[in-house]
LUMLUMDREN-2810 file (N, C-alpha, C; in Angstrom, 1 decimal):
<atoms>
<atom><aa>X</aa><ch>A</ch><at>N</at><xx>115.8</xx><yy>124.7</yy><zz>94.5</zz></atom>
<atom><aa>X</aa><ch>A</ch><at>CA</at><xx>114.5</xx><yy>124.1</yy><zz>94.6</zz></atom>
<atom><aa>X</aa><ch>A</ch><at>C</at><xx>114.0</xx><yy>123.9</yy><zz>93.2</zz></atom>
<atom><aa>X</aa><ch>A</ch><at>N</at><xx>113.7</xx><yy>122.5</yy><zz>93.0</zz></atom>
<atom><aa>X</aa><ch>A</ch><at>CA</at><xx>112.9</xx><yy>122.9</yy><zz>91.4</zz></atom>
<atom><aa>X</aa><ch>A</ch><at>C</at><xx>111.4</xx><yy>123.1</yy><zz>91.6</zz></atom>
<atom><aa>X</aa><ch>A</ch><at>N</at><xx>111.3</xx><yy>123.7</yy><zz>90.1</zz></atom>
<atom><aa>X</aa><ch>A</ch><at>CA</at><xx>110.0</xx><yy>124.4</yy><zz>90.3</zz></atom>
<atom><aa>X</aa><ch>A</ch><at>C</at><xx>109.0</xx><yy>122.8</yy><zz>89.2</zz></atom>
<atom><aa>X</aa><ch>A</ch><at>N</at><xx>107.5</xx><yy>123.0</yy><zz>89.7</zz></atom>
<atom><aa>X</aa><ch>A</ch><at>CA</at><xx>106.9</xx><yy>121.7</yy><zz>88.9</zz></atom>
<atom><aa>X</aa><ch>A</ch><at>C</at><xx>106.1</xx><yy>122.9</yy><zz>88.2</zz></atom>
<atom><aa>X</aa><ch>A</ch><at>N</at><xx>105.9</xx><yy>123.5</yy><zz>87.0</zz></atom>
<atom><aa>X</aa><ch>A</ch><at>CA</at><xx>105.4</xx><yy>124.1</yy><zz>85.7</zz></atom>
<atom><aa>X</aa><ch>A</ch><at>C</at><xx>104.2</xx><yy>123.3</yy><zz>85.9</zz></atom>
<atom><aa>X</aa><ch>A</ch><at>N</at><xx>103.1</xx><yy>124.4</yy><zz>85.9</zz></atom>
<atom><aa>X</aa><ch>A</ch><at>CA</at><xx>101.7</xx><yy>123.7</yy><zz>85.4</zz></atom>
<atom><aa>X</aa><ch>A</ch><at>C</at><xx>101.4</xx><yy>123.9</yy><zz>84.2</zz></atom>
<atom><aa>X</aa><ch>A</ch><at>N</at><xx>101.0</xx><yy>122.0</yy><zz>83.2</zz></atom>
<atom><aa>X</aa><ch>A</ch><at>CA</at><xx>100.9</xx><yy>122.3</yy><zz>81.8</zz></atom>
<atom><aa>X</aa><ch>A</ch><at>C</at><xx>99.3</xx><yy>122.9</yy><zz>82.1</zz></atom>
<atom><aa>X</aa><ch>A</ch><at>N</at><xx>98.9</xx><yy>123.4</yy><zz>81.3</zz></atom>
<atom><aa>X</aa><ch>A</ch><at>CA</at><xx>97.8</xx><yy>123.7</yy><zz>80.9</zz></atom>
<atom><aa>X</aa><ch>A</ch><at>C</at><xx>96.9</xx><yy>122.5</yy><zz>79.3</zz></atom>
<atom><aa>X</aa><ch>A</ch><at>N</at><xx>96.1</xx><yy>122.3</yy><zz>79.5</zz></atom>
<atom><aa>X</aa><ch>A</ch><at>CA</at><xx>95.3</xx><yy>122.0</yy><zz>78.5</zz></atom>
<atom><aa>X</aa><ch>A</ch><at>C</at><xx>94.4</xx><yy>122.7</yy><zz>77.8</zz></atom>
<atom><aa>X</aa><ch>A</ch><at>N</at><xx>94.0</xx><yy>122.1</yy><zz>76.3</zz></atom>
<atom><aa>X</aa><ch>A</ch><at>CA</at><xx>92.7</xx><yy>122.5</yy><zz>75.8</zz></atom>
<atom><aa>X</aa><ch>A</ch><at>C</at><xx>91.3</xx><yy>121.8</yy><zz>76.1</zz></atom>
<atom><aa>X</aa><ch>A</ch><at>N</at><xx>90.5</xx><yy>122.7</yy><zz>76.3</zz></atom>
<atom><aa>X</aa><ch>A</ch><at>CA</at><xx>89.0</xx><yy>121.6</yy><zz>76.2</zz></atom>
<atom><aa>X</aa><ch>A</ch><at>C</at><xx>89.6</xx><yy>120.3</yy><zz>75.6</zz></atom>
<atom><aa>X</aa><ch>A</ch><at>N</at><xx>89.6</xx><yy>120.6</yy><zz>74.5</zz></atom>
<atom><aa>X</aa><ch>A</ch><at>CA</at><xx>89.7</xx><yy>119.1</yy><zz>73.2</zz></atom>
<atom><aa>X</aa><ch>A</ch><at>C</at><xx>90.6</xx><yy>118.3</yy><zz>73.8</zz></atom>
<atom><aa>X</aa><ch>A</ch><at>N</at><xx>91.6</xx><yy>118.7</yy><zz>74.5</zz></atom>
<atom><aa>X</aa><ch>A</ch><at>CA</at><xx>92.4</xx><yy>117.4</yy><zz>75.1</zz></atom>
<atom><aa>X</aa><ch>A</ch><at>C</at><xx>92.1</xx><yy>117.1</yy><zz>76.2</zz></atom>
<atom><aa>X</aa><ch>A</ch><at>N</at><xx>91.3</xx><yy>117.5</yy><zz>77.3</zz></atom>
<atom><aa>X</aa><ch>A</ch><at>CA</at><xx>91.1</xx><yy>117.2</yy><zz>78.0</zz></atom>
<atom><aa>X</aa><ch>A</ch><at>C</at><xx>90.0</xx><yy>116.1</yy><zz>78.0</zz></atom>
<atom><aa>X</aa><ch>A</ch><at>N</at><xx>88.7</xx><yy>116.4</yy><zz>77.1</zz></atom>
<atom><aa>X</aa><ch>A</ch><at>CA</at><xx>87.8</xx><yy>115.7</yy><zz>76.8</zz></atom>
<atom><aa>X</aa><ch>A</ch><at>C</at><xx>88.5</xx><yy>114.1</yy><zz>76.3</zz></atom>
<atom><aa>X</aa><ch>A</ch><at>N</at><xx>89.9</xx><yy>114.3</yy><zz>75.2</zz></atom>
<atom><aa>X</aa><ch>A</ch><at>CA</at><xx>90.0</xx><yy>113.2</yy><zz>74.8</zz></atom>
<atom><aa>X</aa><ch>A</ch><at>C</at><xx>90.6</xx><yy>112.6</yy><zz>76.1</zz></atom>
<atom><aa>X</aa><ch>A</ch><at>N</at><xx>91.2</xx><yy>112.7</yy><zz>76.5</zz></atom>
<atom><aa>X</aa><ch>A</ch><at>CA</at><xx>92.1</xx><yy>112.4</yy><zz>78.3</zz></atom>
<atom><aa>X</aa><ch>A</ch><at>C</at><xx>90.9</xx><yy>111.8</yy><zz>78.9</zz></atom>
<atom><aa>X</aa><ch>A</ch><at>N</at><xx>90.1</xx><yy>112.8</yy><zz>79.5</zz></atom>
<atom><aa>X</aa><ch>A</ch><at>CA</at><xx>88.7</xx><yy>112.1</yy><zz>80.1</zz></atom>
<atom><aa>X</aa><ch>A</ch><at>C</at><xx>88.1</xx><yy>110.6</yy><zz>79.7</zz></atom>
<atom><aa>X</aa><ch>A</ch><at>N</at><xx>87.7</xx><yy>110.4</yy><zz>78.2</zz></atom>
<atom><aa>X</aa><ch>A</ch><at>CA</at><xx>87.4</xx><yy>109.8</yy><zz>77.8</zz></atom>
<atom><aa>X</aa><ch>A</ch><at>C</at><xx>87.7</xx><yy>107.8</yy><zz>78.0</zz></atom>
<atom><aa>X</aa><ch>A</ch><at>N</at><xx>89.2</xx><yy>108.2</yy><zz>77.8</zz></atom>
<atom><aa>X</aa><ch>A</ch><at>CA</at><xx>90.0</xx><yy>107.2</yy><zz>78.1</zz></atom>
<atom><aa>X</aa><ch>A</ch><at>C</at><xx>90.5</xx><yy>107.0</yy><zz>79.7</zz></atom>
<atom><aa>X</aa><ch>A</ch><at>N</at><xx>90.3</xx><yy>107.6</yy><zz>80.7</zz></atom>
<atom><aa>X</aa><ch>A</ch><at>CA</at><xx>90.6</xx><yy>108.0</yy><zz>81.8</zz></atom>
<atom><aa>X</aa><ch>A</ch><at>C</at><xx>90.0</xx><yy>106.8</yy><zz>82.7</zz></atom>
<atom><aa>X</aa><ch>A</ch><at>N</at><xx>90.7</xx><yy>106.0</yy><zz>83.4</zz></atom>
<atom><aa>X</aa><ch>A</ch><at>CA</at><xx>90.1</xx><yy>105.1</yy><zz>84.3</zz></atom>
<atom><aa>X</aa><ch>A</ch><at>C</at><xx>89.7</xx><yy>105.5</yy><zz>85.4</zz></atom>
<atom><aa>X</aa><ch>A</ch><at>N</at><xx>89.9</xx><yy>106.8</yy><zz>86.0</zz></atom>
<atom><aa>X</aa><ch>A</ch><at>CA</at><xx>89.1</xx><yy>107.8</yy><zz>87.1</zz></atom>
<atom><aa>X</aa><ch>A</ch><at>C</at><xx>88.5</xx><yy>109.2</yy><zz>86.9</zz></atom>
<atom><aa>X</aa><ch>A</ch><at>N</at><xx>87.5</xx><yy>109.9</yy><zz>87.6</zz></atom>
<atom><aa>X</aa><ch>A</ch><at>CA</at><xx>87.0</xx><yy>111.1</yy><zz>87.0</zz></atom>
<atom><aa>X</aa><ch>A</ch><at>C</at><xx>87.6</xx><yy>112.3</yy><zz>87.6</zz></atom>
<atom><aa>X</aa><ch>A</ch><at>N</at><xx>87.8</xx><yy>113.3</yy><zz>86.5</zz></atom>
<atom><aa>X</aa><ch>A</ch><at>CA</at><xx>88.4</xx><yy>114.7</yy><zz>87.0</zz></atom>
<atom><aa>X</aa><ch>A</ch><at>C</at><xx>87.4</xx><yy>115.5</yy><zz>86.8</zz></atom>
<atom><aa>X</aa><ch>A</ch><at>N</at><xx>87.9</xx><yy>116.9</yy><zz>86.8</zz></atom>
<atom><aa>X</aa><ch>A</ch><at>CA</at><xx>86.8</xx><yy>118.0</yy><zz>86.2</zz></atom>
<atom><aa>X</aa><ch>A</ch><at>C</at><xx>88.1</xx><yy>119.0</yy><zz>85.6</zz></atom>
<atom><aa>X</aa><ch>A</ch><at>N</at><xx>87.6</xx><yy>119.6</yy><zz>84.9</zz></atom>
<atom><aa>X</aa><ch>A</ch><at>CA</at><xx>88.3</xx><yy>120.5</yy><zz>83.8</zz></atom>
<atom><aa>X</aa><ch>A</ch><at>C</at><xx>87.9</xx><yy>122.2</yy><zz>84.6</zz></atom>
<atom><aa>X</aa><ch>A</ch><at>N</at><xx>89.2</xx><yy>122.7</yy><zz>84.7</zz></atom>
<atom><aa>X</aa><ch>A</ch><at>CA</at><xx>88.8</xx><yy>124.1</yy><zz>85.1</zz></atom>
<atom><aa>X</aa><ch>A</ch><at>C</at><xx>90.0</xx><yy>125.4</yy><zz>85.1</zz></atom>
<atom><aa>X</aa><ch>A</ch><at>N</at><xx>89.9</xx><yy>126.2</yy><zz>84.3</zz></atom>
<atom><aa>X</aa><ch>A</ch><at>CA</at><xx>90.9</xx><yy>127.1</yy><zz>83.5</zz></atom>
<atom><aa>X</aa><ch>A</ch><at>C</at><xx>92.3</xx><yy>126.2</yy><zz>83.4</zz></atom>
<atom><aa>X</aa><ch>A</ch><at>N</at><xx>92.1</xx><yy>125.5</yy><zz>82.4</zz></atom>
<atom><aa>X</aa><ch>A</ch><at>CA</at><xx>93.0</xx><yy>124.6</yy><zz>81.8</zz></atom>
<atom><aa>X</aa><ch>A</ch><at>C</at><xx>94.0</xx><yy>123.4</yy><zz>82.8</zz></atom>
<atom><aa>X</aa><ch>A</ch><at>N</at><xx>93.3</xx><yy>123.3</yy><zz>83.7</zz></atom>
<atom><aa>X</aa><ch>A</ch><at>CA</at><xx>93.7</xx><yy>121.9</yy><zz>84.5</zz></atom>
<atom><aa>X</aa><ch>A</ch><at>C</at><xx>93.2</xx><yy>121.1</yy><zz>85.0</zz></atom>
<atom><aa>X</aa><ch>A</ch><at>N</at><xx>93.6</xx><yy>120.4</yy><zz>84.7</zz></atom>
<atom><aa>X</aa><ch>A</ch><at>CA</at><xx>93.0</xx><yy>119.0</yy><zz>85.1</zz></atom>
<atom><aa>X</aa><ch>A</ch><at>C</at><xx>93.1</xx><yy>118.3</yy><zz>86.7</zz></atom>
<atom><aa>X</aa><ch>A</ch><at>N</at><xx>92.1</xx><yy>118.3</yy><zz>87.4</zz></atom>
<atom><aa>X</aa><ch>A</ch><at>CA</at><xx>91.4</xx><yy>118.9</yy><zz>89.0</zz></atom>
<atom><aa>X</aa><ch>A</ch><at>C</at><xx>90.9</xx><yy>117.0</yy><zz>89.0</zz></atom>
<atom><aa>X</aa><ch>A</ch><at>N</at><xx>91.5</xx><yy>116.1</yy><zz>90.0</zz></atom>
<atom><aa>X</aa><ch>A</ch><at>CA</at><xx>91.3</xx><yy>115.2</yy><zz>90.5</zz></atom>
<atom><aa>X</aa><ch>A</ch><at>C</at><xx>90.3</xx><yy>115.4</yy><zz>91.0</zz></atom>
<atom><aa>X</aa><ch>A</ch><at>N</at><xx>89.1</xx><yy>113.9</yy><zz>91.1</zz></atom>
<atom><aa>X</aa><ch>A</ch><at>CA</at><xx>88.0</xx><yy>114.1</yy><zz>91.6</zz></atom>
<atom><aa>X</aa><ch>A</ch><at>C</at><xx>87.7</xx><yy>112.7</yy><zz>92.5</zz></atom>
<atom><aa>X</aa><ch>A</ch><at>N</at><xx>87.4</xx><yy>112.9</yy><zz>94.0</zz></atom>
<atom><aa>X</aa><ch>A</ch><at>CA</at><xx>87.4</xx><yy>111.7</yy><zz>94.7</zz></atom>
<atom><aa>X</aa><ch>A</ch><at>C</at><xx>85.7</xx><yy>110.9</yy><zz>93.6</zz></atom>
<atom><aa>X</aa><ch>A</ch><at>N</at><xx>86.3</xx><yy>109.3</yy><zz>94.4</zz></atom>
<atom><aa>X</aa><ch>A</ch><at>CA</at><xx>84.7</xx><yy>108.9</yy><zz>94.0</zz></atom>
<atom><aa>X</aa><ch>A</ch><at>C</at><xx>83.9</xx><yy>108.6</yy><zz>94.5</zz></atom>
<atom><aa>X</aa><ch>A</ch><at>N</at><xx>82.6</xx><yy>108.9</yy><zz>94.5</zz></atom>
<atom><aa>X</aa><ch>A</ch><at>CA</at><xx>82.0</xx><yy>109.0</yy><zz>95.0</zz></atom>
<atom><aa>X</aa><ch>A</ch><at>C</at><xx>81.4</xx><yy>107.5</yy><zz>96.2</zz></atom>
<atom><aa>X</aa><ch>A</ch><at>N</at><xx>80.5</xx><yy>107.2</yy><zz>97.1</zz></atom>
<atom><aa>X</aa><ch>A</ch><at>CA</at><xx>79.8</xx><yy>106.4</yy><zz>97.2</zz></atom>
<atom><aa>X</aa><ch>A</ch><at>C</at><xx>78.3</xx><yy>106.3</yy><zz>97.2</zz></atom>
<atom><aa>X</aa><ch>A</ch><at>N</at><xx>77.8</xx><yy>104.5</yy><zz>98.2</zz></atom>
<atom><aa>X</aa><ch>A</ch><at>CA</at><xx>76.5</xx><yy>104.5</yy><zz>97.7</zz></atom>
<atom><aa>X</aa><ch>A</ch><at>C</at><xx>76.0</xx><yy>105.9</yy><zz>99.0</zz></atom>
<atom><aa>X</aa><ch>A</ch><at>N</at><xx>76.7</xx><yy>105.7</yy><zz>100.0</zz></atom>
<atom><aa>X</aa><ch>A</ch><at>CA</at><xx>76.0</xx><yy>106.5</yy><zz>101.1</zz></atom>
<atom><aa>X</aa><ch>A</ch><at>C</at><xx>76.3</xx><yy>108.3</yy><zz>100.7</zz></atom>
<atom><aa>X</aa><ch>A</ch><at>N</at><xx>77.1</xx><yy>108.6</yy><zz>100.2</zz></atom>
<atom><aa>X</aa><ch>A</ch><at>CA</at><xx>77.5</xx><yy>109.6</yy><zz>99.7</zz></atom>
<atom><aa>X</aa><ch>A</ch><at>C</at><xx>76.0</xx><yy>110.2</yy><zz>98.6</zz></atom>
<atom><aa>X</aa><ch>A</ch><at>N</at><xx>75.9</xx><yy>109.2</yy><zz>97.7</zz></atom>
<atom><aa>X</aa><ch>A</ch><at>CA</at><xx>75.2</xx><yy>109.3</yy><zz>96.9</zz></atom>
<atom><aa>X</aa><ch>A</ch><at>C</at><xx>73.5</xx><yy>109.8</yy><zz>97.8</zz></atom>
<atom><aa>X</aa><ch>A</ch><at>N</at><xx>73.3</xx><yy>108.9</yy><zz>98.6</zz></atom>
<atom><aa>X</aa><ch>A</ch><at>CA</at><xx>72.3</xx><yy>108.6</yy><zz>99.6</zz></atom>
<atom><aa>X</aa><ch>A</ch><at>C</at><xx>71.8</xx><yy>110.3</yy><zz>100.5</zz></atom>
<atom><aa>X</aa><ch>A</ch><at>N</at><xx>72.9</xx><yy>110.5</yy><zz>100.7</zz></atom>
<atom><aa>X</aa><ch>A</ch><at>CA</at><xx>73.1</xx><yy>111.6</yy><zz>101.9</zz></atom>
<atom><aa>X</aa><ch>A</ch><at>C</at><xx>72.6</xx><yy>112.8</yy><zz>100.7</zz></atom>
<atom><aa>X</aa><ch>A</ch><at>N</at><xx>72.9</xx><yy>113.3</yy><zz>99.6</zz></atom>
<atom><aa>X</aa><ch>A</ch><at>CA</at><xx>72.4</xx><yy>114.1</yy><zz>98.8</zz></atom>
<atom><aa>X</aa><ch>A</ch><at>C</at><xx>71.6</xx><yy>114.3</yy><zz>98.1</zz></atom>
<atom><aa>X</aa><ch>A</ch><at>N</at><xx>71.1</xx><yy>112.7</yy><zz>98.3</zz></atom>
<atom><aa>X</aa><ch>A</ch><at>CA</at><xx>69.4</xx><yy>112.5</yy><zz>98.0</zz></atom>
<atom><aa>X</aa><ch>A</ch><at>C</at><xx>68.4</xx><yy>113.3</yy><zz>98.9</zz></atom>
<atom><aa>X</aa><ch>A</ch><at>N</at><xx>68.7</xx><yy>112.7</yy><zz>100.3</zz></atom>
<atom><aa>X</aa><ch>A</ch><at>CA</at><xx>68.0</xx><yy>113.1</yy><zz>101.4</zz></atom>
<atom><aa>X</aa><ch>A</ch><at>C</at><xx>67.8</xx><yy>114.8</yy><zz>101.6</zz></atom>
<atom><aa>X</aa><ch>A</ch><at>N</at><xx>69.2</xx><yy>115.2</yy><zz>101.2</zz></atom>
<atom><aa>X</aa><ch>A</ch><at>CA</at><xx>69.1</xx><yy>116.6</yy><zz>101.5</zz></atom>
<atom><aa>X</aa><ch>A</ch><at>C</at><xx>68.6</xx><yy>118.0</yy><zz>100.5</zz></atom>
<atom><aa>X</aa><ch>A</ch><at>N</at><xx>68.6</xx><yy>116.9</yy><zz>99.0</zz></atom>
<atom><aa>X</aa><ch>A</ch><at>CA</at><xx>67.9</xx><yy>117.7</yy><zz>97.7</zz></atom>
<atom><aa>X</aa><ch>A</ch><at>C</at><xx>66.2</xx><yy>117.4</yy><zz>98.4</zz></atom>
<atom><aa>X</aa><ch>A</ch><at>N</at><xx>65.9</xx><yy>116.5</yy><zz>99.1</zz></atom>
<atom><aa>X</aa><ch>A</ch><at>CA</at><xx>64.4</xx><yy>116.0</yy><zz>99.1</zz></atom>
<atom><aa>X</aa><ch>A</ch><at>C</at><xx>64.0</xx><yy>117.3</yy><zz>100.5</zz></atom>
<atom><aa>X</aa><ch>A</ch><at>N</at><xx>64.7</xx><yy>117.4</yy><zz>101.5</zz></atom>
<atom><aa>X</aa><ch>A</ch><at>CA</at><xx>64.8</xx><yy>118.2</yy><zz>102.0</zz></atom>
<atom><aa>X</aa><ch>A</ch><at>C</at><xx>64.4</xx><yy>119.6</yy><zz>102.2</zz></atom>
<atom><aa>X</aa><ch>A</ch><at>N</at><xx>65.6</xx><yy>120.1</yy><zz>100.8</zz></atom>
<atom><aa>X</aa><ch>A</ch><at>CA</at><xx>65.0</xx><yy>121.2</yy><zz>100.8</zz></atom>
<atom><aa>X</aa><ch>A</ch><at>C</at><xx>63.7</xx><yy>121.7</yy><zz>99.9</zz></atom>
<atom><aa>X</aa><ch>A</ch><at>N</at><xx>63.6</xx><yy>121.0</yy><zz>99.0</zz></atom>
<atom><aa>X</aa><ch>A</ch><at>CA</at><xx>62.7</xx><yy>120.8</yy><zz>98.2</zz></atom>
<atom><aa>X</aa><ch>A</ch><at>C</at><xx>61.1</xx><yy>120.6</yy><zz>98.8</zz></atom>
<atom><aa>X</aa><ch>A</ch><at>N</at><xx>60.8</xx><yy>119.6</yy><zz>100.2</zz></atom>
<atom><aa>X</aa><ch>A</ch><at>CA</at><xx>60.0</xx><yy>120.5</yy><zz>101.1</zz></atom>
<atom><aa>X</aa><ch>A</ch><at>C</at><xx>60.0</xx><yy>121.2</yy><zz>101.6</zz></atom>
<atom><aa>X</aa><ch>A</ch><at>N</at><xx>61.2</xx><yy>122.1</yy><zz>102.0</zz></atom>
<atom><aa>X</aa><ch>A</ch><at>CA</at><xx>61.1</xx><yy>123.7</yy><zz>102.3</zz></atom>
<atom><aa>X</aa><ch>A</ch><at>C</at><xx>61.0</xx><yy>124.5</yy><zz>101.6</zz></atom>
</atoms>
């Protein structure tokens, strides 16, 4: 069975990667962690629920 090695990165490369990156990730103990995208209802639904609690 082959094995797939996780590279590891530095901040600094990852930022430069990011930068140039035509989708968004997040950086977390040196890997680089795919990130879906978001939408408008997506966006919408955590509006509602910040406003929410915020009158509780």
């Amino acid at each position: 069975m082959a094995s797939n090695p996780i590279t590891k990165v530095t901040a600094e490369e990852y930022l430069a990667l990011d930068r140039a990156a035509e989708f968004r990730s997040e950086f977390l103990d040196g890997e680089i962690i795919a990130m879906s995208g978001g939408s408008m209802r997506h966006s919408e639904l955590g509006a509602n629920l910040i406003g929410e609690v915020r009158a509780a």
